[in-house]
C-alpha positions as CSV (number, residue, x, y, z in Angstrom):
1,X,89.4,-41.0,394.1
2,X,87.0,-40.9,391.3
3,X,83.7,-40.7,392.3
4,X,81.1,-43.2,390.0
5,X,78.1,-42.5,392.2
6,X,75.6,-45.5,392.8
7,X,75.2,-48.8,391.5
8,X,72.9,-51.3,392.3
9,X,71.9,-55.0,391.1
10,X,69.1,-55.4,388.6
11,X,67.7,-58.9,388.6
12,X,67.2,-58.7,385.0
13,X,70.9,-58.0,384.3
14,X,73.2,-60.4,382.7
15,X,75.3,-62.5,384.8
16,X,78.9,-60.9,385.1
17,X,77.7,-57.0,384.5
18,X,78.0,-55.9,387.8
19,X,82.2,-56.5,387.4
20,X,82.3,-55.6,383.7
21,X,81.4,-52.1,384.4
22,X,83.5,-51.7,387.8
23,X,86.5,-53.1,386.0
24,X,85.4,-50.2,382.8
25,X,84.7,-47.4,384.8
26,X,88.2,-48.2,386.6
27,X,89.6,-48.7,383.2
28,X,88.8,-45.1,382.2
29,X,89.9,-43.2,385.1
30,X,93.2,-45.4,384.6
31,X,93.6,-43.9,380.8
32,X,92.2,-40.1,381.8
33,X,94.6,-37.5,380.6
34,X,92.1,-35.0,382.3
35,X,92.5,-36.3,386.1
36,X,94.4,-38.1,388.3
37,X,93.1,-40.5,390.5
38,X,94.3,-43.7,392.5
39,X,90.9,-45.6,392.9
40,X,87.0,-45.7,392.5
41,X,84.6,-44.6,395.1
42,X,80.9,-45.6,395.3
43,X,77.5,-45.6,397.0
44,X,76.1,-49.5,397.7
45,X,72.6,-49.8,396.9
46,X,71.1,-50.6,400.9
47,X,74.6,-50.1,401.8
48,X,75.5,-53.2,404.7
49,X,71.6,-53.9,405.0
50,X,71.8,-55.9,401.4
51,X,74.6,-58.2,402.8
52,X,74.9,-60.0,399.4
53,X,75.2,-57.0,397.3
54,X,77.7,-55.6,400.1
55,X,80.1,-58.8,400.2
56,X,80.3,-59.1,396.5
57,X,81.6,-55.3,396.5
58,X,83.7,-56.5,399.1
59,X,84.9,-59.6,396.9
60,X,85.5,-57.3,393.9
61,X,88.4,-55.3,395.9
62,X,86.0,-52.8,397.3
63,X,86.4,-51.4,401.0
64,X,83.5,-49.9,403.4
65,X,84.7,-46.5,404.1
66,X,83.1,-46.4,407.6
67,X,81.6,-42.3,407.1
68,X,79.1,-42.2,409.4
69,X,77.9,-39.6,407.3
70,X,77.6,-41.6,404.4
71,X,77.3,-45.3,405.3
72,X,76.6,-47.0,401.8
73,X,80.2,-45.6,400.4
74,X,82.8,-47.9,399.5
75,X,86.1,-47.7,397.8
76,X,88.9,-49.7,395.9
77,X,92.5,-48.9,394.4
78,X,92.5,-48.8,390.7
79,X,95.5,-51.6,391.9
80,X,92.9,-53.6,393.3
81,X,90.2,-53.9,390.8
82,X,91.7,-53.6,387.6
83,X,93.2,-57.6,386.6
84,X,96.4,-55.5,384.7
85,X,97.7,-53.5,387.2
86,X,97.8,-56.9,389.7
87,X,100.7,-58.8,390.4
88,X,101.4,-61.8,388.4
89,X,100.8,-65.1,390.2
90,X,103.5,-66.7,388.2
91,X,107.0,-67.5,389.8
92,X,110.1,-68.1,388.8
C-alpha cells in the first residue's frame, strides 16, 4: 500500500478534482520503479461522520479499513481505481 495521507473536499475546487488526483496519485505508484505497491491508502477528512465525502470514497473503489485505531483510513487496489487496469466491458 502506498500511503497518500489526507484529502479532503474544498468547496472552491473544480468539479471532477477529487477523482483526477486519486486516479494520478494511483497512476504514479502504478509507474514507480522505486516501490512496489498493490493499492492507495488514505485518511477521509471527518472520516464516516461526513457521509457524503465518505460514500463518494466508497463510489471511487475505496474501502473503510475498519482500524479502530485510525477510523478515517480507507483503501483501494490500484485494480480498482485506475480505469486501465479494469476489465473491459466489451464481449465477444
Amino acid at each position: 500500500m502506498a500511503l497518500i495521507g489526507f484529502m479532503g473536499r474544498h468547496d472552491g475546487a473544480p468539479r471532477g478534482l477529487g477523482e483526477a488526483l486519486i486516479v494520478d496519485a494511483a497512476r504514479r505508484v502504478h509507474r514507480s520503479d522505486d516501490f512496489a505497491a498493490w493499492g492507495l491508502m488514505l485518511d477521509s477528512e471527518g472520516g464516516k461522520t461526513n457521509k457524503k465525502l465518505w460514500d463518494w470514497y466508497i463510489a471511487q473503489g475505496l474501502t473503510p479499513a475498519n482500524d479502530a485505531g485510525r477510523p478515517t483510513a480507507m483503501y483501494g487496489t490500484l485494480k480498482k481505481i485506475l480505469p486501465e487496469l479494469q476489465p473491459s466491458k466489451i464481449s465477444k
